[in-house]
Wavefront OBJ file of the C-alpha trace (Angstrom):
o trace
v 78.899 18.919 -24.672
v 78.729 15.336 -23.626
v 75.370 13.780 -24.431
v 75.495 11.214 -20.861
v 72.323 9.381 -22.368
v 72.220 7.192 -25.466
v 70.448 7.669 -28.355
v 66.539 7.022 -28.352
v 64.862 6.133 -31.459
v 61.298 8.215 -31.305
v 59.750 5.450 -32.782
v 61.107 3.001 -30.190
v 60.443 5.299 -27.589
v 56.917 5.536 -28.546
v 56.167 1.989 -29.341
v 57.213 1.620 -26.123
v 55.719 4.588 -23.949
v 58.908 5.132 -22.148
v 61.240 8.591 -21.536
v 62.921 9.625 -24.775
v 66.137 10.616 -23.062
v 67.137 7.193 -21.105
v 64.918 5.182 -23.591
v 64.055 3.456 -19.881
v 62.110 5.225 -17.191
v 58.256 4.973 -17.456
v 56.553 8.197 -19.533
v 53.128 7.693 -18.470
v 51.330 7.602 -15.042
v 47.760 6.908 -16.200
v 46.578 6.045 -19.676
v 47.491 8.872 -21.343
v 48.241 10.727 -18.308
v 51.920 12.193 -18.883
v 53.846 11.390 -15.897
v 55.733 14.409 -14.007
v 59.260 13.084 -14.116
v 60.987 10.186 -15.464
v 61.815 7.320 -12.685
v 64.875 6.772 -14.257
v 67.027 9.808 -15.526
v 64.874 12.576 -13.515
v 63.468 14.324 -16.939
v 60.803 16.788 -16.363
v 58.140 15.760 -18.464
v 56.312 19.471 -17.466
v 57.262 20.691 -20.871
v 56.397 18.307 -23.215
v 52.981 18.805 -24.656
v 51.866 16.768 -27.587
v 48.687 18.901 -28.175
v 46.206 17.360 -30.546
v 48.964 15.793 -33.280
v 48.406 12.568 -32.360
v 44.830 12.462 -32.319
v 44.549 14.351 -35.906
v 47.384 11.463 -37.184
v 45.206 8.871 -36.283
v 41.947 10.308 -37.789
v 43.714 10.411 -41.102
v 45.617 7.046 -41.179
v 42.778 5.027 -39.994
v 40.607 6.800 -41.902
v 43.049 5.827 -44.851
v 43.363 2.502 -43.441
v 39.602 1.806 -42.631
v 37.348 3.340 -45.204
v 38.372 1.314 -48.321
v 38.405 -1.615 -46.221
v 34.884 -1.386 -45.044
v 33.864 -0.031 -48.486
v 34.894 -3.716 -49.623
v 33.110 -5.264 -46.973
v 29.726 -3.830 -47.662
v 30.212 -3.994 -51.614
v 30.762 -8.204 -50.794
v 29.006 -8.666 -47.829
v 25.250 -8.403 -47.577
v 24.960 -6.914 -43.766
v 22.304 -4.622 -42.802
v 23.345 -1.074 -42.141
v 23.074 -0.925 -38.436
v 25.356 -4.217 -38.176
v 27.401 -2.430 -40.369
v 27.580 0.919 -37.450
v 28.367 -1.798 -34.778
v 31.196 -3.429 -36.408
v 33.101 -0.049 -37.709
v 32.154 1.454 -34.701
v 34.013 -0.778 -32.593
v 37.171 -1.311 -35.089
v 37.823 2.470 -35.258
v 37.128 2.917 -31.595
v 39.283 0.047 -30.809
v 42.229 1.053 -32.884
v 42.094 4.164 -31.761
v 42.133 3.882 -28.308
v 45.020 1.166 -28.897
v 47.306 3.245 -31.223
v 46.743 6.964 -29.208
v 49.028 6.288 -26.268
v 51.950 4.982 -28.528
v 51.000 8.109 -31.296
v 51.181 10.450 -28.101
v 54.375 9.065 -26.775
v 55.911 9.390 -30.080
v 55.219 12.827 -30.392
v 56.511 13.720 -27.347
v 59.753 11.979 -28.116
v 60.095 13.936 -31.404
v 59.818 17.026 -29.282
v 62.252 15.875 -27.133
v 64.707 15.110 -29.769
v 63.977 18.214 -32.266
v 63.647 20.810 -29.498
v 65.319 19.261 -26.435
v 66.992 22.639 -25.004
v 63.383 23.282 -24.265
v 61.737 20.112 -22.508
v 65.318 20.202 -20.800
v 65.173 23.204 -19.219
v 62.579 22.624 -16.966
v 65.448 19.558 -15.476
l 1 2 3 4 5 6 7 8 9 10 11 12 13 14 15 16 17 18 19 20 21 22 23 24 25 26 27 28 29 30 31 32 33 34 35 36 37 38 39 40 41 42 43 44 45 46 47 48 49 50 51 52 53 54 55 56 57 58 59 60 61 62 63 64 65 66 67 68 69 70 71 72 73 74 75 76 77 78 79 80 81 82 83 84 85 86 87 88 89 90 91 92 93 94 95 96 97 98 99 100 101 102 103 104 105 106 107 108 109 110 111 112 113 114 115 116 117 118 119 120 121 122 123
């Protein structure tokens, strides 16, 4: 079998929020609102289905990433607490909401690479 589309990197596909098959058409319609086909190579995106994976990846590398970082802060900083819940608050909440749509996009273009004859089907 011919493959007619080049190779998509799942990373790149997900830094980028766009179809893993033509590494081109547009994957989302809203902010994380999965789109229903690509604009591009006519994928259905009905199959795809990144459940929570992206969500649980995040809580566990920014909790890697944040924790021992505002552990330093408050050991050499001399804030009270509740400026302390502002400013963490608004970090994690911030990187979340900024790395979710390209954790969800990757996801769904490791689906599409390790399990393509099933997102495909639905084409």
């Amino acid at each position: 079998m011919i493959d007619l589309y080049p190779r998509v990197s799942p990373l790149s596909a997900g830094l980028r929020s766009v179809c893993p098959r033509c590494g081109k058409g547009r994957l989302y319609d809203g902010y994380l609102t999965v789109a229903e086909r690509c604009n591009v190579c006519d994928l259905d995106f009905s199959q795809v289905d990144s459940g929570d994976g992206p969500a649980v990846f995040l809580i566990f590398i920014l909790g890697f990433l944040v924790v021992p970082v505002a552990l330093w802060v408050s050991m050499t900083v001399d804030w009270p607490l509740w400026l302390h819940a502002i400013v963490w608050s608004i970090v994690v909440l911030g990187l979340t909401l900024g790395m979710l749509r390209p954790a969800k996009a990757a996801v769904i273009a490791l689906q599409y690479r390790y399990r393509r004859s099933e997102v495909e089907k639905g084409s």
